[in-house]
C-alpha positions in Angstrom: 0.0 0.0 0.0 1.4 3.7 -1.0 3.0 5.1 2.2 1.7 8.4 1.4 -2.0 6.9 1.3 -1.3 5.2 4.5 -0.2 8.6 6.4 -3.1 10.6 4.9 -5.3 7.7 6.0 -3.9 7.9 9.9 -3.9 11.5 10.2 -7.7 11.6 8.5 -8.7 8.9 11.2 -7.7 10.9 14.3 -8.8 14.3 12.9 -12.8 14.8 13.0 -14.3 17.2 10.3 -15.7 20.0 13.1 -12.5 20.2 15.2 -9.3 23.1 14.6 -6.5 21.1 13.8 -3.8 20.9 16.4 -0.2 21.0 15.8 1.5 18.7 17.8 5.3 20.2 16.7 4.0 23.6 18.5 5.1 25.2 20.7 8.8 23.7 20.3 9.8 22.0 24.0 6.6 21.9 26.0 6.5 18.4 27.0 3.4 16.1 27.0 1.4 14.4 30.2 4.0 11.4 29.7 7.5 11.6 28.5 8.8 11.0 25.1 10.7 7.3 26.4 7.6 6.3 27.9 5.6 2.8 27.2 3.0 4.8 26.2 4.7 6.9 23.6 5.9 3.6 22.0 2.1 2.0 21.9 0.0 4.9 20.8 2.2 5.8 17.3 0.5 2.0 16.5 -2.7 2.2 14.8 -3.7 -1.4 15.0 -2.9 -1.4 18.4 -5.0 1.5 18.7 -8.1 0.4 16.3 -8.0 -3.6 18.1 -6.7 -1.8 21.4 -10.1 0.8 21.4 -13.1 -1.4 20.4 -11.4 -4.1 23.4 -11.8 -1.2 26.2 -15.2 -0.4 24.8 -16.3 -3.5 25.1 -15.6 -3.8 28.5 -17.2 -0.4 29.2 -20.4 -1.4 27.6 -20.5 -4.4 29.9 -20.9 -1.8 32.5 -24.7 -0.7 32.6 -24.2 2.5 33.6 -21.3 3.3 31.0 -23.0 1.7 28.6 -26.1 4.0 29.1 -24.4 6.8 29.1 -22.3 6.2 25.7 -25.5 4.9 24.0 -27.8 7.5 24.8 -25.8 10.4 25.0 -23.8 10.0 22.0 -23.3 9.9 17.8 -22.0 6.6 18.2 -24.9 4.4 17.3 -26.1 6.5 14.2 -23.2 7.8 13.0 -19.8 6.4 14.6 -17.2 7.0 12.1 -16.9 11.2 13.7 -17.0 9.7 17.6 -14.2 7.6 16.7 -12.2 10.4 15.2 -12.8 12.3 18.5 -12.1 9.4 20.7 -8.6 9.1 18.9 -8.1 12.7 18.3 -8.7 13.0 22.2 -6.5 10.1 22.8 -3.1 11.7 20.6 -3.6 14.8 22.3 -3.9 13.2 26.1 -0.7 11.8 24.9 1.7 13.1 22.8 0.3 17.3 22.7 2.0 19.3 24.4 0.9 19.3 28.3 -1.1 22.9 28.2 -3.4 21.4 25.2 -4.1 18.5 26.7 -5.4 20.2 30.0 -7.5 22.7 27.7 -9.1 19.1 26.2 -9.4 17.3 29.2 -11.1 20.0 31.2 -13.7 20.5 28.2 -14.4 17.3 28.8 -15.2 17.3 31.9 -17.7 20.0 31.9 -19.3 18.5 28.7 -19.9 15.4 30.9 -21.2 17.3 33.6 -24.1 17.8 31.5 -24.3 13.9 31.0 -26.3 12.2 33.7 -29.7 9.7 34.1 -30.9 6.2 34.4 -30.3 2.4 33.0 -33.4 1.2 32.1 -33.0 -1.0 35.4 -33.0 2.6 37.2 -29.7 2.7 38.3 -28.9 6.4 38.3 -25.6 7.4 36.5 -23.5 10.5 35.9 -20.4 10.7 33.3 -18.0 12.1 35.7 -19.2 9.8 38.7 -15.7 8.8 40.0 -16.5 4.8 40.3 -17.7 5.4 36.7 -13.9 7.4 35.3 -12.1 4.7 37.1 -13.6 1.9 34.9 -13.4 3.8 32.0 -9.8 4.7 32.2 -9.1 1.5 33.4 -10.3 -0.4 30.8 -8.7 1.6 28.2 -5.5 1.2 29.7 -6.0 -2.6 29.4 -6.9 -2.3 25.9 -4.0 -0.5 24.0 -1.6 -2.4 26.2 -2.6 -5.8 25.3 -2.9 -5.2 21.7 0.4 -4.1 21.8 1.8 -6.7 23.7 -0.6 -9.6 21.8 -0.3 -8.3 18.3 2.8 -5.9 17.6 5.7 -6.4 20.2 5.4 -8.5 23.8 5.7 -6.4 26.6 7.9 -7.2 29.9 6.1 -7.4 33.5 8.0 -3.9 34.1 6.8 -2.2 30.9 3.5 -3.7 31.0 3.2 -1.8 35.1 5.3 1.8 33.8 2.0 1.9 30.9 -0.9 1.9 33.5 1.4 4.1 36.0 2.0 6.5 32.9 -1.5 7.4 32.5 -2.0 8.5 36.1 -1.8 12.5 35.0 -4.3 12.3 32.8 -6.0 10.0 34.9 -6.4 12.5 37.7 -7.4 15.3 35.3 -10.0 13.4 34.3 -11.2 12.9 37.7 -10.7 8.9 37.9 -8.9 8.8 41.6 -9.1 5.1 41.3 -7.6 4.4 38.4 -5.1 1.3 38.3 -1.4 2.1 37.9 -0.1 -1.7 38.1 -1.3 -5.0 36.1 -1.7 -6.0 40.1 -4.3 -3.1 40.2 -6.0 -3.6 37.2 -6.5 -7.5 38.1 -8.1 -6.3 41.1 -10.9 -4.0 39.6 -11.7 -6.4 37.6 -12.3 -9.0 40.2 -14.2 -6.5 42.0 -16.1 -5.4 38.9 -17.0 -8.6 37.7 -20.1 -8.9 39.3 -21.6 -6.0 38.3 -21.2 -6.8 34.7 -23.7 -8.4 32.2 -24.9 -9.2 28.7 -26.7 -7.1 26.3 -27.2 -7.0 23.0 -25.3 -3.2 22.7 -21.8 -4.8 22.8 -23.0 -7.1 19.5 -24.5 -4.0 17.7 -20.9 -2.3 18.4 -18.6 -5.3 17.3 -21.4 -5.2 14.4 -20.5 -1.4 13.9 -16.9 -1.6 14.3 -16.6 -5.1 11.4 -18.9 -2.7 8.7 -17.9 0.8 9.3 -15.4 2.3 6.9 -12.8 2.4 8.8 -9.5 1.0 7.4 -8.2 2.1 3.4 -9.7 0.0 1.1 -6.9 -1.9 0.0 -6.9 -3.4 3.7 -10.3 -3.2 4.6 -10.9 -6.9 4.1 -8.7 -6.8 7.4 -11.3 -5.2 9.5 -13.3 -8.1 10.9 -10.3 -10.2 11.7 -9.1 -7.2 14.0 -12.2 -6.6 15.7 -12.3 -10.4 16.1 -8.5 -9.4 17.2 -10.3 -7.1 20.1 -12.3 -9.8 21.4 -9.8 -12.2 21.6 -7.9 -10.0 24.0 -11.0 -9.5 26.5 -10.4 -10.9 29.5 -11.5 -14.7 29.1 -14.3 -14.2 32.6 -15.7 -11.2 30.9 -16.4 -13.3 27.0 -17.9 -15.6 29.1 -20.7 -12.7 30.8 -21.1 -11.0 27.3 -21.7 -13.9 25.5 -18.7 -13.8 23.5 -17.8 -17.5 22.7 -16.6 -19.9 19.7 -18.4 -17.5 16.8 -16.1 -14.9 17.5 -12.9 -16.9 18.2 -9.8 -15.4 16.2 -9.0 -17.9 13.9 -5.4 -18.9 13.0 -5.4 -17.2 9.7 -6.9 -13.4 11.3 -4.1 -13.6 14.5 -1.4 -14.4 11.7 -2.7 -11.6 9.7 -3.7 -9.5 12.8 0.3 -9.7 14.2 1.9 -8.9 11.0 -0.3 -5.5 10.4 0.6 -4.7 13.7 4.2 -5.3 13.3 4.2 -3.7 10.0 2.7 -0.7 11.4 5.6 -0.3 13.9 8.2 0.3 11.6 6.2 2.8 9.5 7.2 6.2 10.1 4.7 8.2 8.9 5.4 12.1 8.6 3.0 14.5 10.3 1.3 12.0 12.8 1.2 13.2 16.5 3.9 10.7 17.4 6.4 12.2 15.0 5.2 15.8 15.3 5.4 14.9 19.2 8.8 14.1 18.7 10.5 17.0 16.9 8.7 19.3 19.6 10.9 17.2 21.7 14.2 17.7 19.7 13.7 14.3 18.8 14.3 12.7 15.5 11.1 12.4 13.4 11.7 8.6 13.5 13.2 8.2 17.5 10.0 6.1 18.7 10.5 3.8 15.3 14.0 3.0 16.9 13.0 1.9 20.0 
């Protein structure tokens, strides 16, 4: 595939239609919520690990009622997903690799546009977006999910690396208002355990994976890969959690998609692709354009 359709295609992804463009090269030095040699520098410039990475964590927030009530109701996503996920990834570069002052801007318009979000399941458990139990699970599980795509389907991760990326995201963590948010594999484990039982089926997650295998989402010479990654996504949810969602044999990843899956991952690692956060990110730095492609 043309490396120049590739880049356009990665920087289109993250950058939604109604947003001002931000320039992650600006201003030169001002460092980002986690350092350039960070875990999390090296796992973010991936976008498989990102796409497989992103529909993992938000399967394991719609298994939450109260976060899945709150994303279904209160957002795009069901009838038109393809701009939420730009601003889910656009928020996710600029959390990051922008420099710190941007993302505090973001992250704090955030917050008061989910101060507006509140209501009920249809159980009539009462929710709000910026409940602190609710931030914790959300952050939590999106921790989970970039870090085992990485780890499962571009480069494995040691026990050390695998803590520093949950520990990493505690600054944007606290700006976001999740106290509780694990910063160890130890932690994570344990709000999971303690989650587990407040988890449970519903159709939603199946109308996402649904959403997520025929949404437009990869260039069309590689879009025949899209199913196999989301089938990617599930594989990497946590084994007790398939088993509450319903997720069994029909969407095991086949031999074929985790060969496939694994070698657009690695492929994507070595592809330095000018004008993406990570690179931009970098030269703010002083960095080489390609210094997280070394790594």
């Amino acid at each position: 595939m043309d490396s120049g359709l590739l880049a356009k295609w990665v920087k289109d992804l993250i950058q939604p239609d109604d947003a001002p463009r931000l320039d992650f090269g600006a201003p030169v030095g001002e460092p980002a919520l986690a350092a350039p040699d960070s875990v999390s520098w090296r796992v973010f410039k991936n976008p498989v690990a990102l796409f497989v990475g992103g529909v993992a964590a938000v399967v394991l927030e719609l298994a939450e009622p109260r976060v899945r009530t709150g994303v279904w109701e209160h957002s795009s996503f069901r009838r038109d997903p393809l701009p939420r996920l730009k601003r889910t990834g656009l928020a996710a570069m600029v959390t990051v690799y922008g420099p710190r002052s941007a993302a505090e801007a973001m992250i704090a318009g955030v917050r008061r546009m989910h101060d507006r979000v509140a209501g009920a399941t249809p159980a009539g458990a009462a929710y709000r977006a910026n409940d602190v139990d609710l931030l914790d699970w959300v952050q939590a599980t999106a921790s989970f999910g970039f870090l085992e795509a990485y780890h499962a389907y571009v480069a494995p991760l040691d026990a050390a690396d695998r803590d520093r990326f949950y520990a990493e995201a505690a600054p944007a963590a606290a700006l976001y208002g999740a106290s509780g948010a694990p910063s160890s594999v130890a932690q994570w484990e344990a709000q999971l355990a303690d989650r587990l039982p407040t988890l449970e089926r519903s159709d939603i997650v199946f109308e996402f994976l649904d959403l997520m295998g025929r949404t437009a989402l990869l260039p069309v010479p590689t879009r025949s890969l899209q199913r196999g990654l989301v089938r990617a996504a599930v594989a990497i949810t946590p084994p007790e959690v398939r088993a509450v969602l319903g997720l069994g044999r029909a969407w095991g990843l086949g031999p074929v998609e985790g060969r496939l899956a694994r070698w657009a991952g690695r492929a994507a690692d070595r592809l330095v692709i000018a004008g993406t956060p990570a690179v931009e990110a970098c030269r703010r730095m002083g960095l080489p354009g390609d210094y997280l492609y070394r790594r």
